[in-house]
N, C-alpha and C positions, 0 to 999 in steps of 0.2 A: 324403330317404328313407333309412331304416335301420332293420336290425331291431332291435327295443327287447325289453326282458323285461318281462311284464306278472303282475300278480296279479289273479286276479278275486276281485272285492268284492260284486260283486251278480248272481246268476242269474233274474231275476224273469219267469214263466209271465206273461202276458197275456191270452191270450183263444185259443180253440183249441190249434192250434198253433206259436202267435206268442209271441217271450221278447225281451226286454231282458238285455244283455251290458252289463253296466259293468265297465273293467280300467283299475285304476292301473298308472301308467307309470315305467316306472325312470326314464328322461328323457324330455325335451321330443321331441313326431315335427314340430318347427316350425310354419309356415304351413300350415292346413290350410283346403281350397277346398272348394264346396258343389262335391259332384259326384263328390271321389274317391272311393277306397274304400283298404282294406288286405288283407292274406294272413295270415290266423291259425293261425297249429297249432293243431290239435283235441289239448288233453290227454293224453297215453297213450301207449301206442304200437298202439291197431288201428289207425288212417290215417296215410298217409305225406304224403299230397299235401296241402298247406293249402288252406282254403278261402277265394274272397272276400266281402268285406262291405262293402258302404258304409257310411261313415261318417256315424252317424246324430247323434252329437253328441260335440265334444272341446273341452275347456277345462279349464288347470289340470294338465294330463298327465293325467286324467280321461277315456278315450276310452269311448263308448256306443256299440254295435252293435243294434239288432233284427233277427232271424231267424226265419227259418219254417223247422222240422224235415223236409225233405223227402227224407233219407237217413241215412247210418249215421255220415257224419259229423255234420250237424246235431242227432243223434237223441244219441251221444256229448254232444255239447256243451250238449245242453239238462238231462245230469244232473252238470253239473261243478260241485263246490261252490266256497262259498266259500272262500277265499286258497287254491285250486289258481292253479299258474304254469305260463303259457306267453309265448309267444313272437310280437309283431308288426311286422308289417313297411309301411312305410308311413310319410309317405302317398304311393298310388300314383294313374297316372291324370292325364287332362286334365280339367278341371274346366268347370261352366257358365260359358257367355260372356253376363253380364247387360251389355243395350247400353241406353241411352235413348231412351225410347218412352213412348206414352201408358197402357198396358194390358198388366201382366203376367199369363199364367195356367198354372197349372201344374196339370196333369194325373198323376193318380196313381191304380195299380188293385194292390191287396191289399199286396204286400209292395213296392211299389214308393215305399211313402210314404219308406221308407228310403232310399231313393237321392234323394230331393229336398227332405227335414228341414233340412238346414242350409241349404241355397234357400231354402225359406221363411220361417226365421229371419230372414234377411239380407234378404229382400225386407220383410217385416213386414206391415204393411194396406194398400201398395201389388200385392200380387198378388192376386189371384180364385181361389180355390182351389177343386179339382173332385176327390172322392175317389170313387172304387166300388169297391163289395165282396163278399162274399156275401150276408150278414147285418147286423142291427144292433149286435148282439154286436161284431161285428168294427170297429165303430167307436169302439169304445176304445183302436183304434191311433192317432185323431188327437186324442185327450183333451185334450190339452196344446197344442191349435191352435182351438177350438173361440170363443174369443172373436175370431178372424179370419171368423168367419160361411161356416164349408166351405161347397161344393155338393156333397153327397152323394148316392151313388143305389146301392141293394141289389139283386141279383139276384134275390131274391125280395119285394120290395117290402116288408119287412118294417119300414122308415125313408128319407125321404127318395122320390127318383126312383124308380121301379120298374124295372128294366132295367141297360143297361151305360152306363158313363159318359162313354162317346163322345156318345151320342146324348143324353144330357143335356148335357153340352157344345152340340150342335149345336142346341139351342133357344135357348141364351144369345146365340150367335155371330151367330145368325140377327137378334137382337136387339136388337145393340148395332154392325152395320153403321157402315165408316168409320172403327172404329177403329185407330187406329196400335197395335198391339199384337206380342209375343212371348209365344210359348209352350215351355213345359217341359215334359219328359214321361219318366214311369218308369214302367213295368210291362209286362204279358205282351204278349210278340212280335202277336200278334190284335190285341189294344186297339190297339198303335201303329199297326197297319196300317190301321184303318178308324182312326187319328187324320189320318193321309195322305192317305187319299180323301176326309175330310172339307173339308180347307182346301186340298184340291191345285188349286181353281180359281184361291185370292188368292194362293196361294202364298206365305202366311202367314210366317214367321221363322220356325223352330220349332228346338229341340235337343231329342236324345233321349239318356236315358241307356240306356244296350243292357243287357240284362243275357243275362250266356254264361258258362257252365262256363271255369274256367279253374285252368292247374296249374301256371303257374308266377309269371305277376303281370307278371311283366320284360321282355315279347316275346320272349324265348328259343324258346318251344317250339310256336308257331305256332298252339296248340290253339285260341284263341279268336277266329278271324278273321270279319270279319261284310264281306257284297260290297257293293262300292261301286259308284259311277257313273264311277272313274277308270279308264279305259279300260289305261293303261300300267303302274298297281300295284290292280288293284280288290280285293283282297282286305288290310283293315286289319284290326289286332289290338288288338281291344276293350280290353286290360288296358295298352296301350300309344297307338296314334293315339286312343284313346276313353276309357273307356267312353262319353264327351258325345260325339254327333256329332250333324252338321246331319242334318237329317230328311230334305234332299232329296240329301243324297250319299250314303245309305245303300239298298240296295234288299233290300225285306221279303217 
């Protein structure tokens, strides 16, 4: 982990308000795990606090972020041109625990495809992959996954499942009973919670990646703790014990 100086080479708008971030690296940020994430300065000086990102893909000192503009920093950052320099830090974070099993499936709803892309890299046509969204539109976020055969579902039925993508999940699950499986999972706090009630009879394998506002990356500043089931430290700090946690030591 260190902070490196970066140039951004590629700002590229996607679909609403979803952007691809590509920044060449002064050096190498090492080993990088499906799962982490990094702390980027927003360009400028209106924001002080960085923001994080998971590591949507790195190779070559090459690092790719996707983002969704949902404040004053991401809003900054989605009009930062080309070879502006900042500054990242990373890679931070405990990464997914892939173990041996018959069935992997990984679970992803809007911007959460970002936190599980180089999961599914790594996994390749060994995982079962389950994406929901709003729209069809927005399914240009898995463009570049699309000969892994996703299982897609839109909120307004516009492609794919009709609905949320829990419950499409739970027609398959329903389906393929007995299997030895693990599951992955990134997106909004809601979706993981009925991902929970879903498989909480088998009590399935599952890790989730959390996603929580966060200001300093390092555990320093406690801002980002999410409660656990550990009776003697229950409160972990997603940018430090996590962002991966187990699904059943997390309570949502």
């Amino acid at each position: 982990m260190d902070d490196i100086e970066a140039t951004i080479i590629q700002n590229k708008h996607i679909v609403s308000n979803y952007y691809t971030l590509k920044l060449r690296l002064s050096k190498s940020m090492g080993r990088v795990l499906p799962g982490q994430f990094v702390m980027l300065k927003i360009p400028g000086n209106e924001v002080f606090l960085r923001r994080p990102f998971s590591i949507y893909a790195y190779s070559n000192n090459t690092l790719t972020l996707m983002y969704r503009v949902v404040g004053k920093g991401t809003e900054i950052l989605s009009k930062c041109p080309k070879n502006e320099r900042t500054l990242v830090l990373g890679p931070l974070g405990n990464a997914f625990h892939i173990r041996k099993t018959d069935k992997y499936i990984v679970v992803a709803g809007g911007i959460g495809i970002a936190g599980v892309h180089t999961l599914i890299k790594r996994l390749g046509k060994k995982a079962s992959i389950f994406y929901g969204c709003t729209n069809k539109e927005e399914l240009s976020l898995i463009n570049d996954m699309l000969h892994l055969n996703p299982m897609v579902s839109t909120l307004d039925g516009s492609c794919g499942f009709e609905g949320n993508v829990i419950a499409l999940l739970g027609g398959y699950i329903e389906s393929t009973k007995g299997e030895d499986r693990q599951i992955f999972v990134c997106g909004p706090a809601g979706m993981v919670r009925n991902l929970q009630k879903l498989i909480e009879k088998d009590r399935t394998p599952c890790q989730a990646l959390v996603e929580e506002r966060m200001a300093c990356g390092l555990g320093l500043c406690f801002g980002c703790v999410i409660k656990t089931i550990d009776e003697k430290e229950p409160y972990k700090r997603a940018c430090k014990e996590g962002p991966v946690f187990d699904l059943w030591e997390i309570l949502l």
